[in-house]
N, C-alpha and C positions, 0 to 999 in steps of 0.2 A: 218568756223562756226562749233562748237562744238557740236555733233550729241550727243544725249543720245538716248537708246532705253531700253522702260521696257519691262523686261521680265516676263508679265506677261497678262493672257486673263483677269482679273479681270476691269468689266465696272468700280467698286470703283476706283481702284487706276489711272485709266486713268482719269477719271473724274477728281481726285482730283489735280493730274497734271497740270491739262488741268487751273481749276479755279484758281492753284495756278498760274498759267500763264507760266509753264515751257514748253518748247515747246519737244514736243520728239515724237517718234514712236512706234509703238507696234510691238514686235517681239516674239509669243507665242512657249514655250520649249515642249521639248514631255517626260520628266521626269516622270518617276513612282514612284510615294512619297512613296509607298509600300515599294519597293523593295529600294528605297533609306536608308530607316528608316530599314528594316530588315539587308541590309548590313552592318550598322555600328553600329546597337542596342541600337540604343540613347531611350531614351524614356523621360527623361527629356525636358520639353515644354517649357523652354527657349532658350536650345541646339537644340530640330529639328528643332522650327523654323527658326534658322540661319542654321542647317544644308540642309535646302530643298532651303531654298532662294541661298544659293551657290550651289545646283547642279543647281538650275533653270538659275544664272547667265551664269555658264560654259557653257551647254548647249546651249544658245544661242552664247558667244561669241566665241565659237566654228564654229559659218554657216559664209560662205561666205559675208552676209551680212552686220554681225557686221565689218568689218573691219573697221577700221577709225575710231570707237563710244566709248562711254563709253553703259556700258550694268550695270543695276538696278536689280538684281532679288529680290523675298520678297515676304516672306510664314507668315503665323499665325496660331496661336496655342492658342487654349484659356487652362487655367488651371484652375481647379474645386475641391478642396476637392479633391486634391494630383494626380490626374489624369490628362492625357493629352488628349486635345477635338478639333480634325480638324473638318473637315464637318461630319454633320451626314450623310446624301444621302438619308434617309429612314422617312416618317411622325413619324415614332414608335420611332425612337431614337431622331428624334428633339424634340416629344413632350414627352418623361421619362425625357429627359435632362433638359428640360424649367420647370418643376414642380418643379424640388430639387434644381436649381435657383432660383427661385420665394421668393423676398424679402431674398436674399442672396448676397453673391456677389465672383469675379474671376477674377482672373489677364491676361491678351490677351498681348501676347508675340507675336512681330511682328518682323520678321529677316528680314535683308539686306545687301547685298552684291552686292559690285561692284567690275566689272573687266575694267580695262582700254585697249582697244585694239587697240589703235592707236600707229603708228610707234615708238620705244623708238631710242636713238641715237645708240645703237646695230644696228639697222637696216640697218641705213643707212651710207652715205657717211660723214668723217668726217668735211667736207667745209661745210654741212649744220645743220640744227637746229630740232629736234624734240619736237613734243607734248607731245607724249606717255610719260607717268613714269612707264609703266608697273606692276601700283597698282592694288593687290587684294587682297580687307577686308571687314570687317561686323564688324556688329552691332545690336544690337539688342532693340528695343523701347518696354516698357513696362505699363501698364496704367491697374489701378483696376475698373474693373467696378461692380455697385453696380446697382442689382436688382429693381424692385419696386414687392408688393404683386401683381401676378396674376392670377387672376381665370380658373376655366378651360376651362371654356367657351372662354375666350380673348385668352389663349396659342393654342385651337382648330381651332379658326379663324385666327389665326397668322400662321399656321403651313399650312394649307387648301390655305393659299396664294402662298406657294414655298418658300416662300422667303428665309426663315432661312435653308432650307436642303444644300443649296451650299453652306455655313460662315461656319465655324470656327466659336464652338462654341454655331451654334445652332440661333445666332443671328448678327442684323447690327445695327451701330446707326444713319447712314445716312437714312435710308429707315422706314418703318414701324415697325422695333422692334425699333426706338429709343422712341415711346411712352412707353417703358417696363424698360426703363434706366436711373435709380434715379439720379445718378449722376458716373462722371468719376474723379479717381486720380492721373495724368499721362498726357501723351499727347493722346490727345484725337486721331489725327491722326492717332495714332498709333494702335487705336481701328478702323479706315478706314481701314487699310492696308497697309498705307505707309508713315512714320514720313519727311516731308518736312524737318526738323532740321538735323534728322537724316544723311538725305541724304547731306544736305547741309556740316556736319561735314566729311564724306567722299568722296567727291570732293574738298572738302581740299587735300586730300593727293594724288589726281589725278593733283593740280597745276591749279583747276577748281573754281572759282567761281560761285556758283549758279545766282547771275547773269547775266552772260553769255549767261544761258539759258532761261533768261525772253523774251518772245517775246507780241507783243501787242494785239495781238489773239491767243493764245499758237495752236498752231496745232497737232493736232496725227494723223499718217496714218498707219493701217495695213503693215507689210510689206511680 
């Protein structure tokens, strides 16, 4: 059976997983997106987010654990009036940031990368057969999303909940800021945090068909 694990603590993209019915595991990286992003100086927000989602892959498929798996990682980045916008952390910077959005709109750059860590025929003995292709690539999902007008009063009460301090961006459209979200031009997934398509197009090149991994109660387990 064909194991995937995301690497990634994000309840979105488990969830979205989880509904899409793809069965897999959580296996969270300890990557410092700081020092990832200062090491190589990217700053272009369609490049870190591929750049963060492949330290986040390695990372995991790196542990003991991944052996046998295919490993997911996937970072986002939202871009704003030429700037790049991960999580704010702070009420202060999610709510300046929500104001000059407001009935605007920004492009949310979503990275992903897989590493395949299962046996390749290097491995092993010539009399038998491997899985492994020893594929490691990305991709990156991109979707415009377009503001609606909001007051300060809605951005204050929006902010006062949490929710937007830990997005990328400031905002979610699964949760309570999707009442703030006119409309999307893209895959909207990808505004989740994890393009099903996406993914599907790069388990191609693992020899992997996404359904594979449809199970009939998808399951995830911390690992």
């Amino acid at each position: 059976m064909t194991r995937l694990i995301l690497a990634s603590q994000s309840p979105a993209r488990t969830k979205l997983l989880t509904e899409a019915g793809i069965r897999h595991d959580v296996l969270v990286s300890d990557v410092d997106e700081d020092a990832v992003q200062a090491r190589y100086g990217v700053t272009d927000a369609h490049d870190t987010a591929l750049l963060l989602a492949r330290a986040k892959a390695e990372a995991v498929a790196s542990l003991p654990k991944s052996e046998g798996a295919l490993v997911i990682g996937c970072d986002s980045v939202f871009e704003f009036d030429g700037e790049s916008h991960g999580k704010p952390y702070t009420a202060e910077v999610a709510k300046e940031r929500m104001l000059r959005m407001s009935g605007s709109k920004g492009v949310l750059h979503t990275g992903h990368w897989l590493v395949d860590c299962r046996e390749t025929q290097a491995d092993i003995d010539d009399d038998e057969t491997a899985e492994g292709t020893g594929a490691t690539l990305g991709a990156v999902s991109s979707a415009e999303v377009h503001f609606a007008e909001m007051s300060e009063n809605d951005i204050d009460a929006y902010v006062a909940t949490g929710e937007p301090l830990h997005c990328a961006g400031s905002f979610t459209i699964d949760g309570l800021g999707g009442a703030f979200i006119r409309k999307v031009d893209g895959d909207p997934h990808a505004v989740v945090g994890l393009s099903i398509s996406t993914l599907r197009d790069l388990l191609v090149h693992a020899n992997v068909g996404i359904t594979e991994l449809w199970a009939p109660q998808a399951q995830q387990t911390s690992l």
